[in-house]
C-alpha positions in Angstrom: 43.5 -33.1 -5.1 41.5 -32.2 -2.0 38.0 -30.6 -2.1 35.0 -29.8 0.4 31.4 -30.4 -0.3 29.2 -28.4 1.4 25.4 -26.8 0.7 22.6 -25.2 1.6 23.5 -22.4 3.2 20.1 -20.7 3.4 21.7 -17.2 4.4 19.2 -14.9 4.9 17.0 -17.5 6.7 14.9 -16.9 9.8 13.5 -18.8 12.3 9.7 -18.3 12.9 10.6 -14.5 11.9 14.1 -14.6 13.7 17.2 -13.6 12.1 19.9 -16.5 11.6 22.5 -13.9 10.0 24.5 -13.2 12.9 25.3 -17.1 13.1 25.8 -17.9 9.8 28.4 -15.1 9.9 30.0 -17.1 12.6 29.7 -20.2 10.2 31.1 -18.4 7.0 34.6 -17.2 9.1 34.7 -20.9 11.1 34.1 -22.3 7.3 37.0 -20.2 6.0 39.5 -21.5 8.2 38.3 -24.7 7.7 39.2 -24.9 4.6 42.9 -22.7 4.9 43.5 -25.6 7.3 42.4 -28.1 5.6 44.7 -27.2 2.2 41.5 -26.9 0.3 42.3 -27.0 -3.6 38.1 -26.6 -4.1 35.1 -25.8 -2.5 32.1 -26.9 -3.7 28.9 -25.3 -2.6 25.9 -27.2 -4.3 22.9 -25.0 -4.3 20.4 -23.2 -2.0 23.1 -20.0 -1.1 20.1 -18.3 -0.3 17.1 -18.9 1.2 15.0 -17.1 -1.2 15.1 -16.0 -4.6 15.5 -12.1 -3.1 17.5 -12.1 -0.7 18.3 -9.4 1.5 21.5 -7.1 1.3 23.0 -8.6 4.6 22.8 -11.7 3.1 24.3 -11.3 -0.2 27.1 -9.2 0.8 28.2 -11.6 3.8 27.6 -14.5 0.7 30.0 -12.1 -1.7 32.8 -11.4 1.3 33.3 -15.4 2.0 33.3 -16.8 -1.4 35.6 -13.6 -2.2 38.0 -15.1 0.5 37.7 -18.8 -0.2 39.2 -18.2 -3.8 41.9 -15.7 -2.2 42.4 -13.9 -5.7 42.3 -17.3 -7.9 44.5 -19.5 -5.9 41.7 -21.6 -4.6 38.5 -23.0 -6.8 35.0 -22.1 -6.2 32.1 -23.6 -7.2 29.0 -22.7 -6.8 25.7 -24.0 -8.7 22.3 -22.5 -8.2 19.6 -24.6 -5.4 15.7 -24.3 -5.6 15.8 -21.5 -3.2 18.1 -19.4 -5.4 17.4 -17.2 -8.7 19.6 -18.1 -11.3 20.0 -14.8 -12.9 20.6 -13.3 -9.4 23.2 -15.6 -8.3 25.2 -15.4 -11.3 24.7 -11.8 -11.9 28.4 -11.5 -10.2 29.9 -13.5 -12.5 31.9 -11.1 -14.4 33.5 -10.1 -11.1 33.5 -13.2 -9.7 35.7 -14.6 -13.2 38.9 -12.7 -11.8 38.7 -13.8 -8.4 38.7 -17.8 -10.1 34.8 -18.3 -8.7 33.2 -19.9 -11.0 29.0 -19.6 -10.6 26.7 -21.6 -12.8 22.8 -20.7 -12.3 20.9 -22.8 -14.7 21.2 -26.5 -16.5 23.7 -27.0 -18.6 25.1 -23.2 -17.9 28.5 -22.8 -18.5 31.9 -21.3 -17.7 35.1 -20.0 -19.7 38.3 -21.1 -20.2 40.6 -19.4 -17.9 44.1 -19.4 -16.2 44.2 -18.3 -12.7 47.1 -18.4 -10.1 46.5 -21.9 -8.3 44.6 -23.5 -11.1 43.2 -23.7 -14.7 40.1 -23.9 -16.9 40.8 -26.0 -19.8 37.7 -26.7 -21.4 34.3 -25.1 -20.4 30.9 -26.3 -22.2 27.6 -26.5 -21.7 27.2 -28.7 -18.8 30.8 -29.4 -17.9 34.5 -28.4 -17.4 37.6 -29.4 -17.3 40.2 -28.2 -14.7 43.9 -28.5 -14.1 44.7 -28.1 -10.4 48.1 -28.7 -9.2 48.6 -30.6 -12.2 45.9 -33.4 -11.7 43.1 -33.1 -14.4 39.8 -33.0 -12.8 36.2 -33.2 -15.1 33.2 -31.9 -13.4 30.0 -32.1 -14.7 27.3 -30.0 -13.5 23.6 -29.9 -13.1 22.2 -26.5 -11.3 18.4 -27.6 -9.8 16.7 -28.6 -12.9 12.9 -27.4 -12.4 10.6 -29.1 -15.0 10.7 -25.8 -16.8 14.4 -25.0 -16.5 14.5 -28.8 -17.6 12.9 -28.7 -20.8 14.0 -25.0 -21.7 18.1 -26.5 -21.4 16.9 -29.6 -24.0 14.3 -28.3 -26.1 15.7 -27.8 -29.8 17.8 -30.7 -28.9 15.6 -33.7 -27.8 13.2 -34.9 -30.0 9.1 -34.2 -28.7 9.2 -37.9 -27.9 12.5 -37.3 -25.4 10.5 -34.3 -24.3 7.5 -36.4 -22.9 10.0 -38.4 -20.8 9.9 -39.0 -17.1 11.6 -36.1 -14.9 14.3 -38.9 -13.4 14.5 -40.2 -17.3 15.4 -36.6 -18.5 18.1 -36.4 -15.8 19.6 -39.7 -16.3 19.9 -38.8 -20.4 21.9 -35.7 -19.2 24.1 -36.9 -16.8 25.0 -40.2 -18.9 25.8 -37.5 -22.5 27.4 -35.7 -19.8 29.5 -38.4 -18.3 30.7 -39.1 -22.0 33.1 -36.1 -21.0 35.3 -38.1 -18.2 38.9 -39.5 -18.9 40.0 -42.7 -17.5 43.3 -40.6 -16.3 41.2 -37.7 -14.3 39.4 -36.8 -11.7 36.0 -37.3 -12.4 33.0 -35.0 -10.1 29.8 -34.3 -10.5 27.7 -31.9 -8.9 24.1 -30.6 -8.2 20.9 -29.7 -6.7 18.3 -32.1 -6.5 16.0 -34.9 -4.9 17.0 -38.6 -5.0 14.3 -41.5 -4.3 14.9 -42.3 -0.7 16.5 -39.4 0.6 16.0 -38.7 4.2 14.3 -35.1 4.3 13.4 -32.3 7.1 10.4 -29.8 7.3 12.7 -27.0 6.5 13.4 -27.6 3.1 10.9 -26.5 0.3 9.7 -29.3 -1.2 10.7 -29.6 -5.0 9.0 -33.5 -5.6 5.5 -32.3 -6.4 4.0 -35.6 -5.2 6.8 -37.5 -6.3 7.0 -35.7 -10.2 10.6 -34.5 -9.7 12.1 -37.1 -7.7 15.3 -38.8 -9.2 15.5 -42.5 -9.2 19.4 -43.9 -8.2 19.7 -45.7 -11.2 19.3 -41.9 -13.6 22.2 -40.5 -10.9 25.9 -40.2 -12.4 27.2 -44.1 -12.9 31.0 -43.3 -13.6 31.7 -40.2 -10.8 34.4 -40.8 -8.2 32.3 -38.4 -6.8 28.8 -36.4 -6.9 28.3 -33.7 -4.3 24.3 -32.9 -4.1 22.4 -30.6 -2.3 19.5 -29.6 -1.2 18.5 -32.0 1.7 19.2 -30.8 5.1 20.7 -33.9 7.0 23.7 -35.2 5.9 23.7 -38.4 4.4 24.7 -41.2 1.8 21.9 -41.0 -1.2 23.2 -44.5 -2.7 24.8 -47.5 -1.2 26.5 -48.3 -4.2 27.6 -45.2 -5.5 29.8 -42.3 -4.1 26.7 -39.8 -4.2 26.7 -37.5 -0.8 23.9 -34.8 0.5 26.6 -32.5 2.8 23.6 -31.6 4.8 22.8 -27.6 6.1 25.3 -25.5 8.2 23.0 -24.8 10.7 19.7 -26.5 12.7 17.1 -25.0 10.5 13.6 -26.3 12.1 13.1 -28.1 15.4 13.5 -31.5 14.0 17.5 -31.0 12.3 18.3 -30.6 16.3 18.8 -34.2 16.4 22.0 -34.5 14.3 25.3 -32.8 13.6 25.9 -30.7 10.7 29.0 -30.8 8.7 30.4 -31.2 5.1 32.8 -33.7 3.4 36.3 -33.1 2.1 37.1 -35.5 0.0 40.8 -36.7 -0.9 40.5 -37.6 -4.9 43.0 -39.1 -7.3 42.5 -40.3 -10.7 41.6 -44.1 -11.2 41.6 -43.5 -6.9 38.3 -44.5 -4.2 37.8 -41.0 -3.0 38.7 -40.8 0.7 35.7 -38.8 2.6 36.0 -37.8 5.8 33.1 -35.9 7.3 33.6 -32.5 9.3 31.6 -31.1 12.1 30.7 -27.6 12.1 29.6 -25.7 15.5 26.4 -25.2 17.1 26.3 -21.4 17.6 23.0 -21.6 18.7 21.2 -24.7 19.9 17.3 -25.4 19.4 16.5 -26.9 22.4 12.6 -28.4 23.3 11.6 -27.9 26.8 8.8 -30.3 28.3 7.1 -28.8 31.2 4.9 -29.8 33.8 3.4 -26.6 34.6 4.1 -23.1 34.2 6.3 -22.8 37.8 8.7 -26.0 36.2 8.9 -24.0 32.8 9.9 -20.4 34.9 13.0 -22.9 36.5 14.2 -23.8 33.2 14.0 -20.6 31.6 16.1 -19.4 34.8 18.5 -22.3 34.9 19.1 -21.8 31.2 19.4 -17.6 31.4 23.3 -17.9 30.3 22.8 -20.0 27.6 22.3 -18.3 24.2 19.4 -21.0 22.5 16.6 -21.2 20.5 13.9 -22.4 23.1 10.4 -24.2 22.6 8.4 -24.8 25.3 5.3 -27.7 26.0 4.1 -26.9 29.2 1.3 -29.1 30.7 -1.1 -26.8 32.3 -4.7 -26.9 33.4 -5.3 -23.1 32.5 -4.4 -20.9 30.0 -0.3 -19.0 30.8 -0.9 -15.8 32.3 1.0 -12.9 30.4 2.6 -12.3 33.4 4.4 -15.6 32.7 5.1 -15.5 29.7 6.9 -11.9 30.0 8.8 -13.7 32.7 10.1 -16.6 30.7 11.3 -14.7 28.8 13.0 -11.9 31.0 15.3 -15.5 31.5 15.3 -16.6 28.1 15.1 -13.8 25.2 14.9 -16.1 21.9 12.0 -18.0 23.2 10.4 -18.9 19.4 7.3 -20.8 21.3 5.2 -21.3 24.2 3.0 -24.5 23.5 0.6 -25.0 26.7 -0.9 -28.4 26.7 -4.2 -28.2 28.5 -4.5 -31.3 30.8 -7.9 -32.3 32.1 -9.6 -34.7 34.7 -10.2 -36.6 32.0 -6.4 -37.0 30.8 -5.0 -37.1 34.0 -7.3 -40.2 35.4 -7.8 -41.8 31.8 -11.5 -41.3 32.2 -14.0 -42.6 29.5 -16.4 -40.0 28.7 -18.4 -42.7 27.4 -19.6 -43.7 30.8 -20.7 -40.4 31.4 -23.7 -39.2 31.0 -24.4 -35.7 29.4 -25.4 -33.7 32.6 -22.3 -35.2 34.5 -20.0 -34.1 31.3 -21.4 -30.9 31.4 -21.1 -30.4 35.5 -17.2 -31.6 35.0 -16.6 -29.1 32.1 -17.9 -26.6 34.3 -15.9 -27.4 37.2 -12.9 -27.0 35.4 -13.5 -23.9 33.4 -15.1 -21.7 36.5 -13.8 -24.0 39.4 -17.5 -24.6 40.9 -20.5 -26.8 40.0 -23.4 -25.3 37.8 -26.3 -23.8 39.4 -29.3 -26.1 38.7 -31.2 -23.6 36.2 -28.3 -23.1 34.1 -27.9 -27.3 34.2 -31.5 -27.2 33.0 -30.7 -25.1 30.5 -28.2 -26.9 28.8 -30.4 -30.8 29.4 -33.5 -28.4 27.5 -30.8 -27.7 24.3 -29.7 -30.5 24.2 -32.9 -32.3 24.4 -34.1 -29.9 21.2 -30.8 -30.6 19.4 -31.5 -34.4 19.5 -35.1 -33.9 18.2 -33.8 -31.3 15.1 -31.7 -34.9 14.1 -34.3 -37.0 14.5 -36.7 -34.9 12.4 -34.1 -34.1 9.9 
């Protein structure tokens, strides 16, 4: 059995107030044949579809028209499990349609499906937490945890744990559920796990929402699923191996969500998986329909030649530009005459001072406040407005003294 991991999707998501819809479009049809080439038996999408809890039309219909075609009519396996980004109750308000197309969406812990036969595989047993699945005759367990908030948490075990299980740790809590859970694999099957959640250690980026609350809601390795050939997670951005000694893999975001995920590819894992088997990942690379590029400038004329030599390109542009004055409007409307999706212009005021590494220490007040003038109104003070300042300052120091 073949399957692909991926996550995060975030569609709907902007970039300092620019829309991102138009290329994760492109990702959703590149992703589609992806898997059609790839002979995809399941695709696994581990949380955060959207990017907020309301997202906007565009978003959920493009979500609705790829998932749609992923299952083509039940002859494929999807499923999806809801991320901290996503409302439950929205996400699986499809469900009903989603059922006969064999997409299988499960919001909240411990959610759960029903048994059903569709045209390339099977629902054999569906309960609170877990199901088992007959594709292409393999059997295949997967056990599911949709982002378990503290609340969401507690609400999916109270009336079940004791009040002493409830005052557990977070990570204990999840350990207890995914070992009862784990109860439910077969020696002879394919054993997965999936969901939506923080592991101790995990490398993170400053476009995910942060879900450990100072560390409350962070999962330790040892409360992750022991006995999984398998566990796809999401919810952290750069792909990446979230135990050494266990199978347990973050597919990572589509797309370059925040300056800092420019640094690495983005991909997902399809995973070759037999019973009693190592799984055999191999990681795919998705395209970069839209670059975030950083642009270090010394001066405003350097930052006008990039923006031209860069006019073809279609990019996601920052700019630093070293600059002893503040950038004319002029300028700015001319960057980006070359550049349209220019998301910032950062000028980095340079000074004497910088530029010569002078110590202001060895200064002495009036030659501070004759250099400060210089360079703000490009000629010396005239000598009553130097008295001036020397007489404030004087009475500042005296107003500390007496105080």
């Amino acid at each position: 059995m073949r399957f692909i991991h991926t996550s995060d999707w975030h569609i709907g998501k902007n970039l300092e107030g620019h829309s991102r819809l138009e290329e994760q479009e492109k990702f959703c049809n590149d992703f589609i044949k992806i898997v059609e080439t790839n002979n995809i038996d399941m695709v696994i999408i581990a949380g955060d579809v959207y990017d907020t809890s309301n997202p906007p039309a565009g978003a959920e219909t493009l979500f609705y028209k790829t998932i749609c075609k992923l299952a083509d009519n039940g002859n494929r396996c999807v499923l999806v499990i809801a991320g901290n980004h996503d409302n439950p109750e929205r996400l699986s308000a499809i469900t009903p349609l989603a059922k006969e197309q064999g997409i299988i969406i499960l919001g909240y812990p411990l959610s759960s499906t029903t048994k059903l036969k569709y045209n390339g595989y099977e629902i054999v047993e569906a309960k609170e937490g877990y199901m088992k699945l007959d594709i292409k005759g393999e059997k295949v367990c997967v056990i599911t945890l949709p982002y378990p908030s503290e609340k969401r948490l507690n609400d999916a075990i109270r009336g079940v744990e004791s009040e002493e299980e409830l005052q557990k740790t977070y990570s204990s809590k999840i350990g207890d559920i995914f070992r009862k859970l784990e109860e439910n694999f077969e020696e002879d099957s394919i054993n997965i796990a999936v969901s939506h959640l923080f592991v101790c250690g995990g490398d993170s980026s400053d476009s995910e929402r942060q879900i450990q609350l100072g560390g409350s809601l962070v999962v330790d390795k040892h409360d992750l699923p022991q006995k999984s050939q398998y566990t796809a997670l999401g919810h952290l951005h750069k792909p990446q191996k979230a135990s050494e000694r266990l199978n347990v893999y973050y597919s990572g975001s589509p797309l370059q969500y925040s300056v800092k995920e420019n640094m690495y590819a983005k991909g997902a894992n399809i995973v070759e998986i037999h019973a009693k088997e190592n799984p055999v990942i191999t990681p795919i690379y998705f395209n970069n329909y839209k670059p975030i590029e950083i642009f270090k400038c010394d001066g405003i004329e350097e930052a006008l030649k990039v923006c031209e030599e860069n006019k073809d390109r279609d990019i996601w542009s920052y700019f630093e530009i070293k600059t002893e004055e503040v950038i004319s409007q002029d300028n700015i409307k001319k960057m980006k005459s070359y550049l349209k999706d220019i998301v910032e212009i950062k000028p980095i005021i340079t000074s004497e001072y910088e530029e010569n590494n002078i110590d202001v220490k060895e200064k002495s007040m009036a030659q501070l406040f004759n250099d400060f003038y210089k360079f703000k109104e490009k000629c010396e003070p005239r000598g009553e407005l130097m008295d001036l300042f020397l007489n404030i300052v004087s009475e500042e120091g005296e107003d500390d003294e007496t105080n």
